[in-house]
SEVONU-925217 format. One record per residue (C-alpha): x, y, z. Coordinates in steps of 0.1 Angstrom, whole numbers, plus 5000, padded with zeros to 4 digits. Layout:
N
X, Y, Z
...
***
This chain:
258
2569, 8366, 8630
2595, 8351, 8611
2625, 8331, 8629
2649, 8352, 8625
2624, 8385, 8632
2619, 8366, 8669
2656, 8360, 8673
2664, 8395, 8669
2637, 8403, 8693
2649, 8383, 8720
2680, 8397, 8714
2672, 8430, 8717
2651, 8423, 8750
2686, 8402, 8765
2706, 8436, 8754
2681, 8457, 8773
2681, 8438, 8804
2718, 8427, 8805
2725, 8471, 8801
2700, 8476, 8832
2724, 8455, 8849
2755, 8464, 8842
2749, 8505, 8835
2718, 8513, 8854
2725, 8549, 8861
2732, 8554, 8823
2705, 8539, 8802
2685, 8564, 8791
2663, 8571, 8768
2687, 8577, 8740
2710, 8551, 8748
2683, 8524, 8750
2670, 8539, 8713
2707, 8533, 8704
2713, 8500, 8716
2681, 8486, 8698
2694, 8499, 8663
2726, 8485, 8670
2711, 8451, 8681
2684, 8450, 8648
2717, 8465, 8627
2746, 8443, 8638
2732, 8417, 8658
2760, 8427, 8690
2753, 8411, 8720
2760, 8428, 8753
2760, 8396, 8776
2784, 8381, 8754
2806, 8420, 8756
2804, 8433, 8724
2792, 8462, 8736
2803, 8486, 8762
2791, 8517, 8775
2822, 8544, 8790
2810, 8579, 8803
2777, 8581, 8786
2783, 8569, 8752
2783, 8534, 8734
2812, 8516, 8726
2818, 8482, 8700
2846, 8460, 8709
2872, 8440, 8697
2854, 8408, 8702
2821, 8415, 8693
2837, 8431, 8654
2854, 8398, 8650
2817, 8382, 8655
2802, 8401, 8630
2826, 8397, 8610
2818, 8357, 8610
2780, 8365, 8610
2786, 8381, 8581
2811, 8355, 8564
2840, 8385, 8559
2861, 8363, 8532
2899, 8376, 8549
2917, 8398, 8574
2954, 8408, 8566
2971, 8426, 8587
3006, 8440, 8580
3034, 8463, 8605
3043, 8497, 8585
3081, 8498, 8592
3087, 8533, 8585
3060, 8547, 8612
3070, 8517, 8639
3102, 8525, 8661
3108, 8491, 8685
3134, 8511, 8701
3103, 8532, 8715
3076, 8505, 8718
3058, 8525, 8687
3039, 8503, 8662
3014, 8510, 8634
2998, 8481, 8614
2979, 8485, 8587
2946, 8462, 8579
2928, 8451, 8546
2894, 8435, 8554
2876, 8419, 8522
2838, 8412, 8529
2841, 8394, 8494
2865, 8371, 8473
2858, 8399, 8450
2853, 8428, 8469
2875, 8462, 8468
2893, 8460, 8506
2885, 8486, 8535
2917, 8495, 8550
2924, 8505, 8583
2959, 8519, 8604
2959, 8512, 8643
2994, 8525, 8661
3002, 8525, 8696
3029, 8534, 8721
3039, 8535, 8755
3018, 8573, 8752
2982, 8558, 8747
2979, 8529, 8759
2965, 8516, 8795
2993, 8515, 8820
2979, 8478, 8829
2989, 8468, 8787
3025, 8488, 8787
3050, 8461, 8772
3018, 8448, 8748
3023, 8483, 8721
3025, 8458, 8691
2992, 8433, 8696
2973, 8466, 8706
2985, 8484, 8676
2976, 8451, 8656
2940, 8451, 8670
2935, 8486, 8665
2942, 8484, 8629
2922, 8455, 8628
2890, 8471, 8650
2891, 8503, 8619
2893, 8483, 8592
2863, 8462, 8600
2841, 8495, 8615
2847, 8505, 8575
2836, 8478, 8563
2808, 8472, 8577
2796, 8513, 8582
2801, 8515, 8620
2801, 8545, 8639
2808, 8534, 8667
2842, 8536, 8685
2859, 8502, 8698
2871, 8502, 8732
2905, 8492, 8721
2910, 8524, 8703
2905, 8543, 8735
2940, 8539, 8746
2949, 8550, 8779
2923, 8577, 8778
2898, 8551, 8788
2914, 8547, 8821
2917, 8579, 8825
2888, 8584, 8849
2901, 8563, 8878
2938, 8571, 8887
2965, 8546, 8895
2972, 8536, 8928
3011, 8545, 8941
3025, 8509, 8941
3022, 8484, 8909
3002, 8460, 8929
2978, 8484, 8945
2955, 8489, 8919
2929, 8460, 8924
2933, 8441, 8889
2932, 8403, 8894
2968, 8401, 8891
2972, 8426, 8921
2976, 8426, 8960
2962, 8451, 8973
2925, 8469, 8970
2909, 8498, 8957
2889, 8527, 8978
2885, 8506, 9005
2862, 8476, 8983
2873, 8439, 8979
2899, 8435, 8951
2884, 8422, 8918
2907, 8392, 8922
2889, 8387, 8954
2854, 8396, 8942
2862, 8371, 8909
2872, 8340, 8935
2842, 8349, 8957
2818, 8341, 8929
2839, 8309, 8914
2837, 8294, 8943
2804, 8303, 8955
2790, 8288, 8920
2815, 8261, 8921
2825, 8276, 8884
2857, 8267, 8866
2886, 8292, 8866
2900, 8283, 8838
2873, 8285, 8816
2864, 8317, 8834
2897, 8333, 8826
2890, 8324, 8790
2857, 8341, 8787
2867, 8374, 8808
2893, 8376, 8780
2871, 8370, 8752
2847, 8394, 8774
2876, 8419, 8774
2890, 8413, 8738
2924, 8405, 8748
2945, 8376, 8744
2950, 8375, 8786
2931, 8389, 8814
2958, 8405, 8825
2960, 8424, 8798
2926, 8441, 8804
2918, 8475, 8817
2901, 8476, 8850
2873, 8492, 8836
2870, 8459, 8815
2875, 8440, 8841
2853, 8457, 8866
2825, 8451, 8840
2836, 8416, 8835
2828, 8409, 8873
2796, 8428, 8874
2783, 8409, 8840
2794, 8376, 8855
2778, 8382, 8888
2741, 8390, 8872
2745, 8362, 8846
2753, 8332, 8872
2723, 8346, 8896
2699, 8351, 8865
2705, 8318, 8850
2737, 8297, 8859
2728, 8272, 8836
2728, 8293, 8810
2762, 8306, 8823
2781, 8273, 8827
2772, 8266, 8793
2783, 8292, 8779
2817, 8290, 8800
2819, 8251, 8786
2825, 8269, 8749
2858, 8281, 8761
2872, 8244, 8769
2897, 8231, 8746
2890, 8201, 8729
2908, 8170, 8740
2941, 8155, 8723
2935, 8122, 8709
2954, 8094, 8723
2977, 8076, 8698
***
């Protein structure tokens, strides 16, 4: 078996075992058939959250397109606001994206809008970087013949299934006070296991944003947060090693002294 045969292998088996955690009740059959041609395909990797699954179906993220896109050496991104559909008045944006794979290659464009309408509630304020991503998230699903749906383009409708608590800080994000049908808050859940592991917040904040595809945690749906928690739970009892190395990637380099 050739090296890159065995990496892909292993790949796939990490996928299959990181899904059983994180989506037990939904790996079936179909989805597992799924997530192997996607793993062979694009080379996504759910521990690292380019992948999510939401009510029963598969789902690429913003994170995980920008990594293929440097697997697969995509020459530029430009991104662009379209004046006459935007209306800052409103909090309504559309970009529009040209990816080119090539120096010469024809571009795969791609429109992403957003307004206060179909967005998460937890992102309201944030309309132009998730209209910005959206375009972005098409453009390269052109280009590189993805099916799949990213997260990001879900809008509000993927926190649809769990409504919002009657007070702003009621909710249970991290950035929230208060709890959620009666279980610890994430915040809490997310301390519990820095300090328990003796891991470093701020590193940790870094990856749950990469994890989440958005420039802040904050910014993050609960869903994506929730899955953030439950990923960073199994990966520090399976192999904390493996975990704080990974976490070490996020730290920023040093400024030389003059």
């Amino acid at each position: 078996m050739t090296p890159n045969l065995k990496a892909k292998s292993q790949l796939a088996r990490n996928n299959l075992a990181h899904a059983k955690v994180l989506w037990p009740a939904q790996c079936s059959k179909l989805m597992i058939k799924i997530l192997r041609e996607l793993t062979t395909t694009f080379g996504f990797s759910v521990a690292s959250g380019e992948l999510r699954i939401i009510d029963g179906r598969w789902y690429v993220t913003h994170s995980g397109l920008l990594r293929l896109a440097s697997r697969r050496l995509c020459n530029s991104i430009r991104v662009e606001p379209v004046p006459q559909f935007s209306d800052p008045n409103v909090s309504r944006w559309v970009f529009k994206s040209t990816v080119h794979k090539s120096r010469h290659s024809r571009g795969f464009v791609g429109f992403g809008d957003a307004d206060p309408s179909n967005v998460s509630p937890l992102v309201r304020g944030a309309e132009m970087r998730v209209a910005e991503t959206r375009a972005v998230n098409r453009a390269l699903r052109k280009a590189y013949g993805i099916g799949l749906c990213s997260v990001e383009e879900l809008g509000s409708f993927s926190a649809s299934q769990r409504p919002l608590a009657a007070t702003p800080h009621s909710n249970g994000h991290p950035g929230s006070n208060g709890s959620s049908n009666g279980q610890p808050r994430l915040r809490d859940q997310l301390c519990l296991l820095i300090r328990q592991h003796n891991l470093d917040p701020t590193l940790v904040k870094a990856y749950a944003a990469d994890f989440c595809g958005t420039e802040t945690l904050r910014e993050a749906s609960r869903e994506l947060v929730e899955s953030f928690v439950t990923q960073l739970a199994a990966s520090v009892k399976n192999d904390r090693d493996a975990l704080v190395c990974k976490l070490n990637s996020y730290a920023q380099p040093a400024e030389a002294k003059p």
